[in-house]
C-alpha positions in Angstrom: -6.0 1.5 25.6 -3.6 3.5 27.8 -4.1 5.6 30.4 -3.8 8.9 28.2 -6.9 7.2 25.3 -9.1 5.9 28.2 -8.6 9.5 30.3 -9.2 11.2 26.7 -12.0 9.3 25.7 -13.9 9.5 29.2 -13.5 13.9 28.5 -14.5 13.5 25.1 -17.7 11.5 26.3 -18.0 14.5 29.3 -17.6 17.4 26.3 -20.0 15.4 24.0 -22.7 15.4 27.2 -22.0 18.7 28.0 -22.7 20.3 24.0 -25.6 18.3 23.7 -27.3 19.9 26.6 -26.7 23.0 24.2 -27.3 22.1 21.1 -29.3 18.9 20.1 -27.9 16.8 17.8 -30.9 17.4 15.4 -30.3 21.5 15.7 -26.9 20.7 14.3 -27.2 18.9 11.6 -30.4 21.0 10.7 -27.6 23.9 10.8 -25.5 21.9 8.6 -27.6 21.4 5.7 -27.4 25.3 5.6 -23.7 25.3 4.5 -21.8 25.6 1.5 -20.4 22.4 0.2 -17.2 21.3 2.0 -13.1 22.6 0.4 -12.4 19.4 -1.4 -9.6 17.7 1.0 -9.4 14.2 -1.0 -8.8 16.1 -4.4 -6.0 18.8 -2.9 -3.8 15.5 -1.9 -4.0 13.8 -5.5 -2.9 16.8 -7.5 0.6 16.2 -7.6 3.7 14.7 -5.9 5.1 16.1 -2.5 2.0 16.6 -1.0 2.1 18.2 2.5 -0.7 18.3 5.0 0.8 21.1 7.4 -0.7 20.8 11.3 -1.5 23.1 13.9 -1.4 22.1 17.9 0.2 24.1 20.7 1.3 21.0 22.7 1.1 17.2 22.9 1.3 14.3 25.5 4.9 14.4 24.5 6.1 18.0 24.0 4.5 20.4 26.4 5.2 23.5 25.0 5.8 23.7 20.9 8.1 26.3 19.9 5.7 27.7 17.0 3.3 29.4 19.1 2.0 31.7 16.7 -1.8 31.9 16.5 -3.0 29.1 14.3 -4.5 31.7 11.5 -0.6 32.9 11.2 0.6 29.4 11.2 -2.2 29.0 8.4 -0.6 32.1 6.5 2.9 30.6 6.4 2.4 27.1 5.7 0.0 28.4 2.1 2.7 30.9 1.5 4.8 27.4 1.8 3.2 26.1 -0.8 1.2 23.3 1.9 -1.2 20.9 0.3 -3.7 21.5 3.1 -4.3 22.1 6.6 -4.5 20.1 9.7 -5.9 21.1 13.3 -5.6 19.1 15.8 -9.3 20.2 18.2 -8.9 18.9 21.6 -8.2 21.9 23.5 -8.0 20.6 27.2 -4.7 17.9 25.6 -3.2 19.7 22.9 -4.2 23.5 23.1 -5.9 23.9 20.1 -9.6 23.8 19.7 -12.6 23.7 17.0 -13.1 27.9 17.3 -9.6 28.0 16.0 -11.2 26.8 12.3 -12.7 29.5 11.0 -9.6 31.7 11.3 -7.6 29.2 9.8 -9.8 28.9 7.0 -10.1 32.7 6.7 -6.3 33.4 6.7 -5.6 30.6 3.6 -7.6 29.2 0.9 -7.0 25.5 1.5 -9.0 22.5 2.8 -9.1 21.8 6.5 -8.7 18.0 8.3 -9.8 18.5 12.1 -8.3 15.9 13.9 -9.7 14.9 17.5 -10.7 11.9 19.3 -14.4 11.3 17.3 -16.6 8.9 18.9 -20.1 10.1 18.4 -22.2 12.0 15.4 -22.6 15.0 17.4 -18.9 16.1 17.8 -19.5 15.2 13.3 -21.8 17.7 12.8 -20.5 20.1 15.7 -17.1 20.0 13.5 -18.6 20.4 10.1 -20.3 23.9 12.2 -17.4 25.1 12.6 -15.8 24.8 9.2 -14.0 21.4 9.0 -14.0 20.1 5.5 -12.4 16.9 6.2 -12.5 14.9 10.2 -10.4 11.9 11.5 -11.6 8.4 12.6 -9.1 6.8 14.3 -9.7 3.4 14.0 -8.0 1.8 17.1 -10.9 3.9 19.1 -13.5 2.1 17.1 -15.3 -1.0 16.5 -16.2 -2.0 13.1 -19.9 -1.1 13.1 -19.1 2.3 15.4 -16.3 3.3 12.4 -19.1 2.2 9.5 -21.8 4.3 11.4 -19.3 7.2 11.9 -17.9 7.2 8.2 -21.2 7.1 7.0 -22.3 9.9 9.1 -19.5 12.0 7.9 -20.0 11.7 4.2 -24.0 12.3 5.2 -23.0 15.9 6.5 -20.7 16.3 3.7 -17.5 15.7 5.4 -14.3 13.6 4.1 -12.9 11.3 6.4 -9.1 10.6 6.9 -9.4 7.1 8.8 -6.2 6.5 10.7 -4.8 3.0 11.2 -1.5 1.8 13.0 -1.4 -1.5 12.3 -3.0 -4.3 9.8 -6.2 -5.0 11.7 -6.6 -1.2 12.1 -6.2 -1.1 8.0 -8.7 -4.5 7.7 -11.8 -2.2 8.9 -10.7 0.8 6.7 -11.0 -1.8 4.4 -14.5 -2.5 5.8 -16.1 0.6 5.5 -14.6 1.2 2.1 -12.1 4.0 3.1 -10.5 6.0 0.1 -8.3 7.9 2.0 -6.6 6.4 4.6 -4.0 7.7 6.8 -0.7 5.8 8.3 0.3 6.7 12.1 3.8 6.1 12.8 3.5 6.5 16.4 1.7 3.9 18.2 -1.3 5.6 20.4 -0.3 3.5 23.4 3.5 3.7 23.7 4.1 6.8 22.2 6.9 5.4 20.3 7.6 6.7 16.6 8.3 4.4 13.6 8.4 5.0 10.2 8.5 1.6 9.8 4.7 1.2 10.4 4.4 2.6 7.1 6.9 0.9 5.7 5.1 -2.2 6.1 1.6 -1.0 5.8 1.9 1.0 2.5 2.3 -2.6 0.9 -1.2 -3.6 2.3 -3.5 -0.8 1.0 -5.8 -1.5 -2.1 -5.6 0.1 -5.2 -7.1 3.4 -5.4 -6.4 4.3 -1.6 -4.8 7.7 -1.3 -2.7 6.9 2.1 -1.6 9.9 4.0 1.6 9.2 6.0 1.4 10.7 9.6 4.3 11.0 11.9 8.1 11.1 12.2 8.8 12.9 8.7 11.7 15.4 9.4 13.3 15.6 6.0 12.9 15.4 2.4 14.7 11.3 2.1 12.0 10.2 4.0 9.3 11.9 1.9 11.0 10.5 -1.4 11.2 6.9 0.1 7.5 6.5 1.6 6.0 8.1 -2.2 8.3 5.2 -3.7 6.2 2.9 -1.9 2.9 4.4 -2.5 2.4 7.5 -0.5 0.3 10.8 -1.6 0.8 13.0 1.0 2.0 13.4 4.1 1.0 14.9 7.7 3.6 17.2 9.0 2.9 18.6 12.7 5.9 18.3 15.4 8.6 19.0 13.0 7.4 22.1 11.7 6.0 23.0 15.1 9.4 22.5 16.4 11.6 24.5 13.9 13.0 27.8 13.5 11.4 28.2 10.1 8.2 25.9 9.5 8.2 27.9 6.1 11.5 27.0 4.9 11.0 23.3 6.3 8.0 22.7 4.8 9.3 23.9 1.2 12.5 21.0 1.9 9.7 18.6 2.4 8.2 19.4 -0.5 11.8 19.5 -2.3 11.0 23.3 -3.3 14.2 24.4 -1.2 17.6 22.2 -0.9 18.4 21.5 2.9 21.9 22.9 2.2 20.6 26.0 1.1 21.0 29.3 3.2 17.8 31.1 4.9 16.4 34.3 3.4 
């Protein structure tokens, strides 16, 4: 791992210490077998073509200041009036500026499920996510052995929770495999470099079994790219730094979707 990972993973094991001392991992999950059954995340990416999973993060390790800085329950609000598939959160505050207590306003302000995406090593930030209204979690499989992604997939589905298990590269996509991933997502940027590809999913998209619904992540600015990656097998796709970026997220995210020609003048 790079410096960023092993710097993020050494807070995330800090944060994970820190909640505990709070709340025990047994009061949370106790707290989660209270709560209504999970928005159904899988399903909202399988009901049609042009699928968009529409994120919301107010910086990165490569951008330091998004232009969108709208408060994520706004960002919500445009992206369903969009027509957005679902929603995606990116809850590592400290690195990217967005957090788990931005969730619930999220979920209040549009009626669609909810993937939280942080740097998950350990049931306890699971159940602390399902808390706080996640409906769906990432498991980035670079960060994980094959027992600790089995263990941590299993624990997921145990609170209710859909997992979107992220792989870069074929032994990343050999234990989603493993642990009997049905939804699977495709990072073009490469956690250690930074570098952006959409050839990563060129290549990868040929490798997924039957019956995977593969989410593509990363580097999707326009509506060829979204036509090309669904020729080769993709359901949806994870839009965050190019709607984050733009002068209208709204109208961008209706081109992805091929609701609105690029050519065509803003209302």
């Amino acid at each position: 791992m790079n410096a960023f990972l092993t710097r993020v993973i050494d807070q995330k094991r800090d944060e994970i210490e820190a909640g505990r001392r709070r709340h025990s991992e047994a009061d949370l999950y106790r707290q989660c077998r209270e709560l209504s059954p999970c928005r159904d995340f899988r399903g909202a990416l399988i009901a049609g073509p042009d699928r968009i999973i529409a994120e919301v993060k107010r910086r990165s390790p490569s951008v330091d200041r998004f232009r969108r800085q709208e408060p994520p329950a706004e960002l919500a609000s445009r992206y369903h009036a969009a027509g957005a598939a679902a929603l995606s959160l990116v809850t590592d505050r400290l690195n990217f500026g967005t957090g788990p207590e931005d969730i619930r306003p999220m979920r209040d302000a549009a009626p669609l499920p909810l993937v939280a995406k942080d740097f998950v090593i350990a049931p306890w930030q699971l159940a602390s996510l399902r808390l706080a209204g996640a409906d769906c979690v990432l498991l980035i499989a670079r960060l994980l052995d094959g027992d600790q992604l089995a263990d941590l997939n299993a624990a997921a589905r145990d609170l209710g929770l859909a997992t979107l298990v992220e792989c870069h590269d074929e032994a990343d996509v050999g234990r989603a495999r493993s642990v009997g991933a049905d939804l699977v997502g495709i990072n073009n940027r490469d956690l250690d470099t930074f570098i952006v590809s959409v050839d990563v999913s060129r290549r990868l998209l040929a490798a997924m079994p039957v019956g995977t619904v593969v989410v593509v992540e990363s580097g999707i600015a326009g509506r060829s790219e979204v036509l090309e990656l669904q020729g080769l097998g993709a359901a949806a796709f994870l839009v965050g730094g190019s709607l984050l970026q733009s002068d209208d997220p709204g109208r961008l995210l209706r081109v992805l979707r091929g609701a609105e020609s690029a050519s065509s003048e803003v209302s």
